[in-house]
Structure formats: structure tokens, C-alpha cells
Backbone as CSV, one residue per row, in Angstrom:
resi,resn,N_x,N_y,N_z,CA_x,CA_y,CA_z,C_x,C_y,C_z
1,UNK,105.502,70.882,65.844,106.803,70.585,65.306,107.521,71.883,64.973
2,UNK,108.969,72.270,65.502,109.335,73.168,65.096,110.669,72.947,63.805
3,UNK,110.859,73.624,63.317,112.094,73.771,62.073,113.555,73.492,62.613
4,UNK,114.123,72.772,62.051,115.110,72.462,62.416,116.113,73.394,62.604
5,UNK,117.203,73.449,63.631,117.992,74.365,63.469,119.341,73.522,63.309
6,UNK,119.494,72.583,62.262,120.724,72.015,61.937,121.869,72.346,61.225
7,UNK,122.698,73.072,61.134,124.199,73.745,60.368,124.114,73.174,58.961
8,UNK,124.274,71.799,59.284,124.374,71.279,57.951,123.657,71.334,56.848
9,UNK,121.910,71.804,56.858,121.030,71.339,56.117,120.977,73.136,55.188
10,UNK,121.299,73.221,54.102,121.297,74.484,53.358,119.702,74.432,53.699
11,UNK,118.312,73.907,53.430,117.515,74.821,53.939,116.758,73.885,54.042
12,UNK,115.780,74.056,55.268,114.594,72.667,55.235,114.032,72.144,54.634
13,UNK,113.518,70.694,54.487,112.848,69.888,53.287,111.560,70.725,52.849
14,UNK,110.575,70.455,53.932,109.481,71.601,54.119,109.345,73.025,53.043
15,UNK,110.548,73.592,53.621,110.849,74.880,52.804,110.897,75.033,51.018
16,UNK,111.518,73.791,50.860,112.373,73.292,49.831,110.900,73.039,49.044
17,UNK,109.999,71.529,49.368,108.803,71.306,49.028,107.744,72.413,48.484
18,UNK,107.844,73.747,49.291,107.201,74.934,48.902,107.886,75.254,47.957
19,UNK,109.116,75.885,47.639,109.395,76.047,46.541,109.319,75.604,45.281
20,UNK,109.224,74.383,45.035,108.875,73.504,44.485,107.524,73.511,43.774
21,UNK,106.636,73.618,44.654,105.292,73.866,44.269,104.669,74.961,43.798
22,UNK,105.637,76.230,44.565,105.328,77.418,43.752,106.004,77.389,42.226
23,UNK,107.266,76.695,42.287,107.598,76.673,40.519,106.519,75.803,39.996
24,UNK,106.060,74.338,40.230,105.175,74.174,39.398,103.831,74.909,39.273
25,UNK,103.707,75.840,39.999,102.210,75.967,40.061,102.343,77.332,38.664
26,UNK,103.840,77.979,38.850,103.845,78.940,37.985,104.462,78.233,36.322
27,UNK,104.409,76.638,36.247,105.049,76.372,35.327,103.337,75.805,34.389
28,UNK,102.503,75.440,35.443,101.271,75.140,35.040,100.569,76.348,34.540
29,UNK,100.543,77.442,35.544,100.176,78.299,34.579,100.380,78.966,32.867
30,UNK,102.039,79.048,33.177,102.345,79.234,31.647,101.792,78.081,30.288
31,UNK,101.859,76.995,31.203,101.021,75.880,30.197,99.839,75.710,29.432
32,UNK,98.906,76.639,30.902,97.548,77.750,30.275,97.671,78.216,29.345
33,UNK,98.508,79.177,29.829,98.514,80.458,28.212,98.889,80.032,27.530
34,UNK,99.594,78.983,27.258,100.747,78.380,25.934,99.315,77.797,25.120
35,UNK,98.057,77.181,25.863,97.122,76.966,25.340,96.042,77.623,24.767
36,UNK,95.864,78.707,25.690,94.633,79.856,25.685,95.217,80.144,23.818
37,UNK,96.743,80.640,24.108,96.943,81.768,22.762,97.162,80.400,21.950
38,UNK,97.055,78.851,21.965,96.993,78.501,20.776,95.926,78.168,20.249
39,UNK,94.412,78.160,21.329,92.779,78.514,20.743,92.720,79.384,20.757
40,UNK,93.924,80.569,20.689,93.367,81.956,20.276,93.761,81.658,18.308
41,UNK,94.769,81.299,18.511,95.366,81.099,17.233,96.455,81.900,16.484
42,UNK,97.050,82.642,17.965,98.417,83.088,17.901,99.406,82.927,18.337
43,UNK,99.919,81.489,18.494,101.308,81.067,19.091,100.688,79.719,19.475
44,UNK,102.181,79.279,19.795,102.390,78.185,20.192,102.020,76.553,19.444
45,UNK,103.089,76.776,18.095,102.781,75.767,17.182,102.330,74.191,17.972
46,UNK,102.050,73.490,17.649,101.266,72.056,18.176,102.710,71.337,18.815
47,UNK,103.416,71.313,17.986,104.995,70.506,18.555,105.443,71.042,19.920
48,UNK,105.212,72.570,19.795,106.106,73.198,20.758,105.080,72.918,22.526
49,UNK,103.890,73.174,21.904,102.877,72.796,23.013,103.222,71.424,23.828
50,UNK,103.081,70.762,22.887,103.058,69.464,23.392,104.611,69.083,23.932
51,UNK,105.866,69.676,23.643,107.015,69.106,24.296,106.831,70.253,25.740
52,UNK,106.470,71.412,25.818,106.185,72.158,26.871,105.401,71.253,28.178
53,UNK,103.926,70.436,27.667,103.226,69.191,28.732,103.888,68.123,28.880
54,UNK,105.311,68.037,28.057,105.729,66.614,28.137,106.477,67.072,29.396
55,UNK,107.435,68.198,28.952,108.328,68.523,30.307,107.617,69.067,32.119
56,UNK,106.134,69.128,31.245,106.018,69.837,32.887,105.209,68.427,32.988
57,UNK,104.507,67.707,32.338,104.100,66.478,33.087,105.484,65.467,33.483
58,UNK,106.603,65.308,33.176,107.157,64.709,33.228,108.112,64.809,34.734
59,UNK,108.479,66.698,35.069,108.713,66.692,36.124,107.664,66.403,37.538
60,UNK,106.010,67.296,36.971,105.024,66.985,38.162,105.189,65.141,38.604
61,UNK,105.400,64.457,37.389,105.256,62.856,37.970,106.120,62.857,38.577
62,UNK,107.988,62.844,38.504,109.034,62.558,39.236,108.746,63.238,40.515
63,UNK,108.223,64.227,40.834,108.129,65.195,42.043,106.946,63.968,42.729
64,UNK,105.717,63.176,42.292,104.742,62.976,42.760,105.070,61.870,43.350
65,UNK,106.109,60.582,42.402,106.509,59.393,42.350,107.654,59.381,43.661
66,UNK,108.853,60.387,43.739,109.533,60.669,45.070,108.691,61.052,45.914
67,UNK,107.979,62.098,46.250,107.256,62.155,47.436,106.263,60.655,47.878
68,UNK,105.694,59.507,47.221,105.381,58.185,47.297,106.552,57.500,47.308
69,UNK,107.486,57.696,46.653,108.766,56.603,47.077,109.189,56.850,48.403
70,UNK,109.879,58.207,48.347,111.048,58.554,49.465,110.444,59.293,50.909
71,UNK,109.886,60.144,50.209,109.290,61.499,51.355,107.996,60.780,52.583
72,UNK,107.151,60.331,51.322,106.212,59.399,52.370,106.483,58.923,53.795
73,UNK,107.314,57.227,52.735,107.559,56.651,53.521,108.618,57.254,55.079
74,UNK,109.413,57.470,54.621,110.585,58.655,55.763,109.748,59.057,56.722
75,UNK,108.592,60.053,56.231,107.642,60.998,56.927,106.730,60.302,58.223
76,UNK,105.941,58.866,57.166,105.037,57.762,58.105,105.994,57.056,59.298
77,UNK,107.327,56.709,59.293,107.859,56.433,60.336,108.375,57.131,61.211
78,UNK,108.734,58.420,60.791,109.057,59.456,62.306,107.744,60.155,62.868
79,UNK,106.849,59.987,62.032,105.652,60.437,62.166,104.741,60.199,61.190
80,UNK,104.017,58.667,62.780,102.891,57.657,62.477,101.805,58.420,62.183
81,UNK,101.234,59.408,62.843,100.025,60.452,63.166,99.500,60.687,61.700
82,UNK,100.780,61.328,60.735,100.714,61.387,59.172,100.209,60.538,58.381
83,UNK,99.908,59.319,58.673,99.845,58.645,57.945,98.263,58.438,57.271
84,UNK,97.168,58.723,57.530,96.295,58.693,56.757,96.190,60.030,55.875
85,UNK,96.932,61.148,56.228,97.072,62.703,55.630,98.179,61.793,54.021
86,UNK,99.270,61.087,54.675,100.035,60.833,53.714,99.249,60.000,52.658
87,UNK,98.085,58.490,52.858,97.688,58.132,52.515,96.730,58.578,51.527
88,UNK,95.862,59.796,51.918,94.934,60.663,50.537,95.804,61.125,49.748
89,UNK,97.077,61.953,50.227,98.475,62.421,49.384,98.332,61.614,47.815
90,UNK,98.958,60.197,48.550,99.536,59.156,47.450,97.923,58.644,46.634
91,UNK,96.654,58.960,46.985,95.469,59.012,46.184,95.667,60.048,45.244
92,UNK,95.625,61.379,45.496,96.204,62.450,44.668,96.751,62.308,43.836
93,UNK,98.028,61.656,44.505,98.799,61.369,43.041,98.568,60.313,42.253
94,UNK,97.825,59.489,42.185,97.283,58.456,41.195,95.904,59.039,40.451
95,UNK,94.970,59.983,40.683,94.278,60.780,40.095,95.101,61.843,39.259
96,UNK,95.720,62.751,40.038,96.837,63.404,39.239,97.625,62.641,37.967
97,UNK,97.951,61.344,37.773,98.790,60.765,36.808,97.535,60.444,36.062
98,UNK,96.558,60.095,35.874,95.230,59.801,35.235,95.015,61.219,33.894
99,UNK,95.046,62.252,34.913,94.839,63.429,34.632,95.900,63.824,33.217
100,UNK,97.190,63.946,33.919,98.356,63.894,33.214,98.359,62.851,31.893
101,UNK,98.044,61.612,31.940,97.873,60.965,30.553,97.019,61.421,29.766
102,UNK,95.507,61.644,30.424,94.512,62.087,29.298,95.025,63.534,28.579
103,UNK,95.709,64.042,29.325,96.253,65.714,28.712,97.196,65.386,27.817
104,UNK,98.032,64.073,28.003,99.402,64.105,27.156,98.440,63.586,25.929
105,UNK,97.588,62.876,26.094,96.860,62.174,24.697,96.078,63.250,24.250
106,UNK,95.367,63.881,24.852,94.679,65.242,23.766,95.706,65.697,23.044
107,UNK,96.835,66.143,23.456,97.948,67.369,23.135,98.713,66.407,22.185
108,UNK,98.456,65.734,21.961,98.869,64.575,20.747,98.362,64.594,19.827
109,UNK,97.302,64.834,19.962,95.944,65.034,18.890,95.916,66.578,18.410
110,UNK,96.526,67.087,19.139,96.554,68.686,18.436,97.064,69.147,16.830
111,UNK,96.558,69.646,15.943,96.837,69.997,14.865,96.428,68.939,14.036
112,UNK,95.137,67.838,14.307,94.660,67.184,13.832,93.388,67.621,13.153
113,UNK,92.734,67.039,12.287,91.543,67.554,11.725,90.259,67.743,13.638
114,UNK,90.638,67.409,14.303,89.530,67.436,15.418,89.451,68.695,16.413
115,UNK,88.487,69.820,16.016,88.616,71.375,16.125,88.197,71.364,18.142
116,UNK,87.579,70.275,18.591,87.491,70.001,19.571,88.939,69.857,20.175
117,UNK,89.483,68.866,19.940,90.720,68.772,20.894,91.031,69.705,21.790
118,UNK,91.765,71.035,21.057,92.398,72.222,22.245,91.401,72.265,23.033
119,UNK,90.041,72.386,22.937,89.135,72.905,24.130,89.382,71.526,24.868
120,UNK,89.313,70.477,24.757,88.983,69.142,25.858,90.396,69.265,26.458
121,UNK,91.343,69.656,26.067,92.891,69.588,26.503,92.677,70.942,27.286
122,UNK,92.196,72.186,27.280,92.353,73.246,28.353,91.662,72.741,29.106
123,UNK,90.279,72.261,28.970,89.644,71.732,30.007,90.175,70.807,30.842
124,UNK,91.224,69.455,30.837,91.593,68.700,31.486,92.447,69.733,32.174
125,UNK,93.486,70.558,31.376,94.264,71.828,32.365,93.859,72.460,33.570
126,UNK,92.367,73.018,33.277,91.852,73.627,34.283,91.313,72.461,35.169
127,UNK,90.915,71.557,35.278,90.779,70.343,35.996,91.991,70.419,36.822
128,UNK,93.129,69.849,36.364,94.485,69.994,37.111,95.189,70.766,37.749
129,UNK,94.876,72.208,37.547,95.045,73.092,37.612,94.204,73.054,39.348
130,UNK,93.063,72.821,39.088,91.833,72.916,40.600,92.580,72.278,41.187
131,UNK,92.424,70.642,40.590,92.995,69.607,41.644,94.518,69.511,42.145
132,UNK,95.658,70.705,41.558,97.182,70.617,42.123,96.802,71.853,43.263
133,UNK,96.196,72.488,42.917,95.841,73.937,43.756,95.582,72.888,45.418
134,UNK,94.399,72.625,44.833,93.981,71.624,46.156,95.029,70.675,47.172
135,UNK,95.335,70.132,46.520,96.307,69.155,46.694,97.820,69.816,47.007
136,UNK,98.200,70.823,46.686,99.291,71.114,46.858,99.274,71.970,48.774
137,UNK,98.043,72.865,48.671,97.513,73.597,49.995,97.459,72.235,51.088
138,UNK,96.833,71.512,50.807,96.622,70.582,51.829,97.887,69.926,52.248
139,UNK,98.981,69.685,51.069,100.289,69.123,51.809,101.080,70.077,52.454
140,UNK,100.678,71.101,51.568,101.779,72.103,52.811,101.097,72.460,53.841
141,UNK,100.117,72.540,54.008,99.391,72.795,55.190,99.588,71.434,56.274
142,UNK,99.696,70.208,55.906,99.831,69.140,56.699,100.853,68.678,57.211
143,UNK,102.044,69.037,56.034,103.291,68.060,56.049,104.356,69.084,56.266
144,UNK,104.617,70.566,55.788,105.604,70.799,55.581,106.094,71.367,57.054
145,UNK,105.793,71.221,58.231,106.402,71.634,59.267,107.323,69.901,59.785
146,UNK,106.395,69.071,59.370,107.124,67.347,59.655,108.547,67.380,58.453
147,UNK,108.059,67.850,57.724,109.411,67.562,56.488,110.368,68.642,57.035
148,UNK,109.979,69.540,57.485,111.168,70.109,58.257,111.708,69.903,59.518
149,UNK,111.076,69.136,60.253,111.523,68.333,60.997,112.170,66.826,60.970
150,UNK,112.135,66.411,59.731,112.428,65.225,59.292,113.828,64.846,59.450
151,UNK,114.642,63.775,59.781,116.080,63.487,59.994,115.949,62.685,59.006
152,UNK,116.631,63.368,58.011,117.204,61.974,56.670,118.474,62.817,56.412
153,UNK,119.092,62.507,57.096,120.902,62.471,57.101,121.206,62.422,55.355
154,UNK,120.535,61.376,54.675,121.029,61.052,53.478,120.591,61.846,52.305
155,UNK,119.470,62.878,52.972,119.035,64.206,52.182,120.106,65.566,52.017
156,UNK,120.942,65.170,53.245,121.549,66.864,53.370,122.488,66.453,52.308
157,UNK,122.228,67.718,51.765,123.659,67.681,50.753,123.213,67.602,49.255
158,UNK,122.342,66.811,49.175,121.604,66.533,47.907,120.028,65.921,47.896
159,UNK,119.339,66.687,47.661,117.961,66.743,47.769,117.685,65.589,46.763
160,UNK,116.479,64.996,47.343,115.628,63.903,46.815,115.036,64.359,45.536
161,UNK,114.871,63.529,44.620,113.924,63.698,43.642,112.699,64.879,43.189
162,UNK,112.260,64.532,44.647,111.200,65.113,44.544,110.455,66.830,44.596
163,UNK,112.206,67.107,45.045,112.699,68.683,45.588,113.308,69.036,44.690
164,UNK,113.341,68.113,43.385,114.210,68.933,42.269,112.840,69.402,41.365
165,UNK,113.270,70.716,40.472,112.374,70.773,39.819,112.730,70.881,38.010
166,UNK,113.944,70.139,38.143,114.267,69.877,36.607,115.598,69.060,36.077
167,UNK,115.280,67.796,35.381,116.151,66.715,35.464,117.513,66.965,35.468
168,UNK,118.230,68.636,34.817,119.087,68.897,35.444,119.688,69.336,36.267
169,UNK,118.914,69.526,37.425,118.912,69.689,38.804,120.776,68.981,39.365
170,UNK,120.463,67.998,38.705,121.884,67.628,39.843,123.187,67.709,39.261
171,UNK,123.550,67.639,37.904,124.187,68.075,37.201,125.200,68.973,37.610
172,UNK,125.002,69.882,38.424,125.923,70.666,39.330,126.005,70.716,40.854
173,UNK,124.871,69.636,41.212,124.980,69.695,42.495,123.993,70.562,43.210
174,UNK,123.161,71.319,42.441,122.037,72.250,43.236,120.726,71.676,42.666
175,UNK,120.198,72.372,43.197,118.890,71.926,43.419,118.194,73.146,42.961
176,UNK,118.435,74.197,41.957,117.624,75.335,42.187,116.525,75.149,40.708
177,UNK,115.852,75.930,40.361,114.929,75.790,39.616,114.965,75.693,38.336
178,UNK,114.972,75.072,37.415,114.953,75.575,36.074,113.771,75.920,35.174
179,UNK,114.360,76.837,34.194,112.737,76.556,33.276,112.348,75.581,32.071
180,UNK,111.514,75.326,32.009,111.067,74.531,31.076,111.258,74.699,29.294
């Protein structure tokens, strides 16, 4: 499959999808340290932690939930071949949301009498952390030359869900990154 060379499309889905993943992967990391230094026990009061996992779990789901709503499906009909690659995908992401609750419920529990918590909450991190690493290589390695080949007319112009990486993404009409 080669990349589209269409006028209209500011830059391929494919392309777009990578970007995407490199912001979360660098938004997960900071989520680390926001943790490390609060079992160090210098920063990152319990409130501030926990609205930091709300926002980055909250975009990883919308990104996970469009690529199963929109991207999938689009992808499995111009290209049938995808479809068991797409099928472990949308497994991913139902392990991934598993993942994501048990972290939002530790990080709830933070600043509670239970000296355990932060450690079981970095630990689910680094869990997620393996399993987006994983999961993220394998879609771009599978999909992102099809997503740039993909014809969804109803993408150009304004990117899907799943290519945004922050609810005010559309607000002006772009699609570029924000921080958390």
C-alpha cells in the first residue's frame, strides 16, 4: 500500500495515528514520574495525580473507543485482509480499559491510610505502560500504511476522534496536540 498523494488531505490518517501515539506514549510517561516523585514523597499532591490519570485515561479511551467505532470498521471494509490484525486491536483495547479502571481506582485510594496503594498503582502503570508499548508497535506496524491509504472523504478536513489528542482538539478546528 502506498501513501496517498491527495491535495486535499493536510496529512495522512496513518501519519496522524503516529503522532498520536507518540503524544500518548510521552503523556504516559510523565504519568510515571508524576508517580515515582509522589513515592518519592516530593510532588505531586494526591488530587493533582489523580486528575493528571483522569485526563490521560480519559483521552487513551476516546482514542481506543474511535479507532473500534470509526477507524476499524472503515479499515475492515477497504481492507478485508486486516481484519483479524484489527480484531486482536479491539482485544487490546478491552484489556487496556480493564487496566485503566483498576489504575483510576488505586489513584482514588491515594492519600489514604493504605501505604501500599502508590506501589500497586505504579505497578498497574508499568503494566500499561508494557502493554501500550506493545500494542501501539504492532498497529503501526500493521495498519498505518492502510490508514493512509484509506478513502474516508468525511475525515478530510476534520479528523476523527481518535486522531485527536485532547477534547479541545476541535474547538478551533485543528487537530494538534495538547497538554494535559
Amino acid at each position: 500500500m502506498e501513501t496517498p498523494t491527495r491535495d486535499d488531505r493536510l496529512s495522512a490518517f496513518g501519519n496522524q495515528l503516529l503522532n498520536v501515539h507518540l503524544w500518548l506514549r510521552e503523556e504516559l510517561a510523565r504519568l510515571r514520574e508524576d508517580v515515582d516523585a509522589h513515592l518519592a514523597g516530593h510532588a505531586e499532591r494526591p488530587r493533582e495525580l489523580r486528575a493528571h490519570c483522569l485526563a490521560f485515561c480519559s483521552v487513551l479511551e476516546r482514542h481506543h473507543t474511535g479507532e473500534d467505532a470509526a477507524a476499524f470498521p472503515a479499515l475492515a471494509e477497504q481492507f478485508p485482509q486486516l481484519r483479524p490484525v484489527l480484531q486482536e486491536l479491539t482485544r487490546d483495547h478491552r484489556i487496556v480499559s480493564e487496566i485503566l479502571r483498576r489504575l483510576q481506582d488505586l489513584l482514588e485510594g491515594l492519600g489514604t491510610d493504605d501505604a501500599a496503594q502508590p506501589q500497586r498503582a505504579r505497578a498497574e502503570l508499568d503494566g500499561l505502560a508494557a502493554l501500550l508499548e506493545s500494542h501501539f508497535t504492532y498497529e503501526e506496524r500493521k495498519i498505518v500504511a492502510a490508514l493512509n491509504a484509506l478513502d474516508a472523504a468525511d475525515w478530510d478536513g476534520s479528523p476523527p476522534d481518535f486522531l485527536l489528542t485532547a477534547s479541545g482538539d476541535r474547538d478551533d478546528g485543528s487537530s494538534g496536540a495538547a497538554h494535559l
